[in-house]
KOLKOLFI-61799 format. One line per 2 residues: their letters; for each residue y negated, x, z negated of C-alpha. Coordinates in steps of 0.001 Angstrom, whole numbers, plus 500000, padded with zeros to 6 digits. Example, Ala and Ser with C-alpha at 12.3 -4.5 7.8 and 13.67 -1.06 7.14 Angstrom:
AS = 504500:512300:492200; 501060:513670:492860
END
This chain:
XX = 511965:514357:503890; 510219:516073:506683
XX = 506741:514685:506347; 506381:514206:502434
XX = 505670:517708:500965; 501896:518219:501969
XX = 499205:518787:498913; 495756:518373:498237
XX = 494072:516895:501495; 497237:517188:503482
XX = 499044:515118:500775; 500633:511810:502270
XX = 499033:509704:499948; 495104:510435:502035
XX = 497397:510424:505324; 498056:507310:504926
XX = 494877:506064:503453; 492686:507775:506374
XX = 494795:505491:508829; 492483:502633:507662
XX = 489137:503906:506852; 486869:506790:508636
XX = 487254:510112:506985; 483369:511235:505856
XX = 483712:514082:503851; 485843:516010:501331
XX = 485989:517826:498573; 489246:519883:497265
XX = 489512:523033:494484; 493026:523830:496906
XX = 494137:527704:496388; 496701:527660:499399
XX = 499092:525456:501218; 502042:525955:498453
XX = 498891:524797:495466; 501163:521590:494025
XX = 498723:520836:491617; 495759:521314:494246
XX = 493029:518438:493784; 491481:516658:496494
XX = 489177:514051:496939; 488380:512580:499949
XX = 484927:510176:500785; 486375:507145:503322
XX = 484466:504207:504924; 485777:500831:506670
XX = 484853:500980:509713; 485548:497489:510634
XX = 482941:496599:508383; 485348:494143:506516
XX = 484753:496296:503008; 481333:498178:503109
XX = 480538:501247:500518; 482167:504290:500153
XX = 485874:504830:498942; 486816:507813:497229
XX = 491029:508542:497533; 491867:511414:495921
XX = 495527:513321:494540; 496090:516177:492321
XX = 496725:516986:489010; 494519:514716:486950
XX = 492941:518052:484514; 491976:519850:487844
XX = 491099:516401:489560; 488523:515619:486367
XX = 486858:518956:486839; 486248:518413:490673
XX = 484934:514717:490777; 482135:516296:488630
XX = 480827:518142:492078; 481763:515065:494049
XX = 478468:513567:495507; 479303:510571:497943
XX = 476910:509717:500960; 475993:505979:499630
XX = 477324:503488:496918; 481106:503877:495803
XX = 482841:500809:495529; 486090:502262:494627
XX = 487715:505308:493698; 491443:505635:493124
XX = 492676:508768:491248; 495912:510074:489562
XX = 497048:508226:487063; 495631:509967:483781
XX = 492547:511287:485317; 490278:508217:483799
XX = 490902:508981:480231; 489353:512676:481100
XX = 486429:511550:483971; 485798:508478:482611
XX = 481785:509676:482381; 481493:510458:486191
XX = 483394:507127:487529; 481398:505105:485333
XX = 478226:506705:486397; 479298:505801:489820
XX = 479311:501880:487980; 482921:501973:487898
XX = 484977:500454:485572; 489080:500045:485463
XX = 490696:497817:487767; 494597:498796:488491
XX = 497092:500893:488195; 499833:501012:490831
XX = 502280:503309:493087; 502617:504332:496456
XX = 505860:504580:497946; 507354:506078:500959
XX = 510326:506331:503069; 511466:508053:506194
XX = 515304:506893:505898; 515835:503526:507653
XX = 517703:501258:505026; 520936:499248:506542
XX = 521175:496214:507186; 523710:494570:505225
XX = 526260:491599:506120; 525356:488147:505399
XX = 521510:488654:504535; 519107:486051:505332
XX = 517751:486014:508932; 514676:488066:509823
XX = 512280:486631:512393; 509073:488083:514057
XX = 506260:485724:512969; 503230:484635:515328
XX = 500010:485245:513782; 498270:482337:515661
XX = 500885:479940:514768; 501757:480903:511198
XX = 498076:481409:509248; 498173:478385:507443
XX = 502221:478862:506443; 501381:482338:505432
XX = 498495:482143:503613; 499949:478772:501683
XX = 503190:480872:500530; 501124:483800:499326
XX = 498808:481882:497451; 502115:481051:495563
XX = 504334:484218:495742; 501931:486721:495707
XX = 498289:486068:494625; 497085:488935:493645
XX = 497748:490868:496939; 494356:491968:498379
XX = 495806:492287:501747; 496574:488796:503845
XX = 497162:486895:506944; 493002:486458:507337
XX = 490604:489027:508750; 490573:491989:510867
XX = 493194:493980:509653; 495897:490821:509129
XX = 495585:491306:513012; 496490:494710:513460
XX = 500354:493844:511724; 503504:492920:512594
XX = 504429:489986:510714; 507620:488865:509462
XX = 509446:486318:507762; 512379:484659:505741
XX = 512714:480365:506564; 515078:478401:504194
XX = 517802:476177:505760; 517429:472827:505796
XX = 518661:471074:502223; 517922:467901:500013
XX = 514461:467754:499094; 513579:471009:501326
XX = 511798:470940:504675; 514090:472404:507155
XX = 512471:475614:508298; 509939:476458:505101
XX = 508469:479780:504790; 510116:481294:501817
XX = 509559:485013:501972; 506789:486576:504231
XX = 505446:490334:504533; 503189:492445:507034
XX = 503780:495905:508776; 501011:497560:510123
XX = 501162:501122:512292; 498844:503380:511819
XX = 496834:505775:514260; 499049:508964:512635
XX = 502408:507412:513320; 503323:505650:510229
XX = 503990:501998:509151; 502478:500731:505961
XX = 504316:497337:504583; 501841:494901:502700
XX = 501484:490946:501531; 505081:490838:500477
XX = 505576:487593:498435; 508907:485431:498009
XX = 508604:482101:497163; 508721:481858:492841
XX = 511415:479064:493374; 513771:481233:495363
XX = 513409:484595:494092; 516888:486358:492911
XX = 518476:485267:496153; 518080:488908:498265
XX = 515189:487306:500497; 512262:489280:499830
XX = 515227:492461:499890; 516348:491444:503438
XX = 513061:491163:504459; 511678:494404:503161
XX = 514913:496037:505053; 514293:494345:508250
XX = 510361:495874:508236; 511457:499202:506860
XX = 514486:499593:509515; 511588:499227:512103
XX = 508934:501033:510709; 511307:504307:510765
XX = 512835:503613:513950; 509274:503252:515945
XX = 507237:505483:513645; 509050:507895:511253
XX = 507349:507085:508210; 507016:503959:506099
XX = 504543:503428:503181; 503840:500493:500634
XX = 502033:499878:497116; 503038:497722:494325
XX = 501730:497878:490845; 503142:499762:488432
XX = 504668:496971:486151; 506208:494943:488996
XX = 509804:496640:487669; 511797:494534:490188
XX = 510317:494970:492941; 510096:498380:492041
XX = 514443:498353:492563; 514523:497123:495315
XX = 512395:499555:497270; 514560:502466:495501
XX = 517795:500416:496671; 516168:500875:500481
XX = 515691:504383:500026; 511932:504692:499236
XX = 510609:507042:496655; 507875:507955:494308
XX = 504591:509583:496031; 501688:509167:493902
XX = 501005:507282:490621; 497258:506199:490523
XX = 494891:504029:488593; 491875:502267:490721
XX = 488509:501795:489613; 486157:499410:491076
XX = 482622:498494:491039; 482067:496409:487877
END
């Protein structure tokens, strides 16, 4: 992998993150460009307004992360700060003082191999935004509630969305939404997948697997790089993405305002 090997603030993980917020400062305890434990933590602000506050995104190794979110001072109220994985249990003090408390703890993948697509999956299609809301939003609501992404708001409108439609059968509508995600580009030439949900009634069948193929296949071939979270537990979705070729970036925890 060609664009994966960066650390501290030229990690992928605040790459990708600084595609959707405004970069306003940083922080980092970096020694040189080969530092693989080197901590960084960077300050980040929506600037569509959507999520006001201040953001903090940081990598590293969570002992040398601990000691520099003690000279961390953030320009306004943090909302949110996600850290490596380990690094609460040893800064707990500081991200509480910012009135943080625990929220999630999840992984972010990546991928610059374009998966094939495979004989007989489910068709793909290119959903329209205007047309689909209400079918989108339903299905999530079902498949995948706790995504804090979606098919509402500013950003839902900066994606590519796709999705999976059941054949008609007894008892089915002909045409239902039964697996849906987003694919959004980014201003540093990378795709970032999100709002992936299959319907709970048709899981197991390879639809949400086909349809994570289908995005990834065209994130590489128009940008390079793909890039998705899920949370740590979700084990099975957690094959497939390995089965498409993605791998292991960063394992954080998030901590939000309580």
């Amino acid at each position: 992998m060609t664009r994966l090997g960066g650390h501290g603030l030229d990690h992928v993980f605040h790459r990708a993150r600084s595609d959707f917020f405004e970069v306003m400062r940083a922080w980092t305890d970096e020694a040189g460009p080969d530092d693989a434990g080197a901590a960084a933590v960077v300050e980040l602000a929506d600037p569509t307004g959507e999520q006001p506050g201040r953001w903090l995104n940081a990598v590293g190794r969570a002992d040398r992360l601990a000691r520099l979110l003690t000279t961390v001072v953030p320009d306004g109220d943090v909302v949110a700060a996600t850290v490596t994985r380990g690094t609460g249990t040893l800064a707990g003090e500081t991200l509480a003082g910012w009135g943080l408390v625990p929220d999630s703890t999840w992984d972010r993948m990546v991928t610059e191999v374009a998966p094939p697509v495979r004989a007989g999956s489910p068709g793909v299609e290119v959903l329209d935004l205007d047309r689909h809301t209400d079918e989108i939003v339903d299905l999530l609501a079902r498949a995948n509630p706790g995504t804090r992404s979606g098919a509402q708001g500013p950003r839902a409108r900066l994606a590519r969305w796709y999705g999976v439609r059941a054949p008609a059968s007894p008892g089915a509508r002909a045409g239902a939404l039964v697996a849906v995600g987003s694919a959004t580009p980014t201003p540093t030439g990378s795709v970032h997948l999100g709002s992936i949900g299959t319907d709970p009634a048709r899981r197991g069948q390879g639809l949400g697997s086909a349809l994570t193929a289908r995005m990834t296949a065209d994130g590489v071939t128009e940008r390079g790089l793909v890039t998705l979270g899920l949370y740590d537990d979700n084990a099975p979705a957690r094959r497939v993405y390995e089965r498409l070729g993605f791998v292991l970036a960063h394992e954080v925890e998030t901590w939000r305002r309580g």
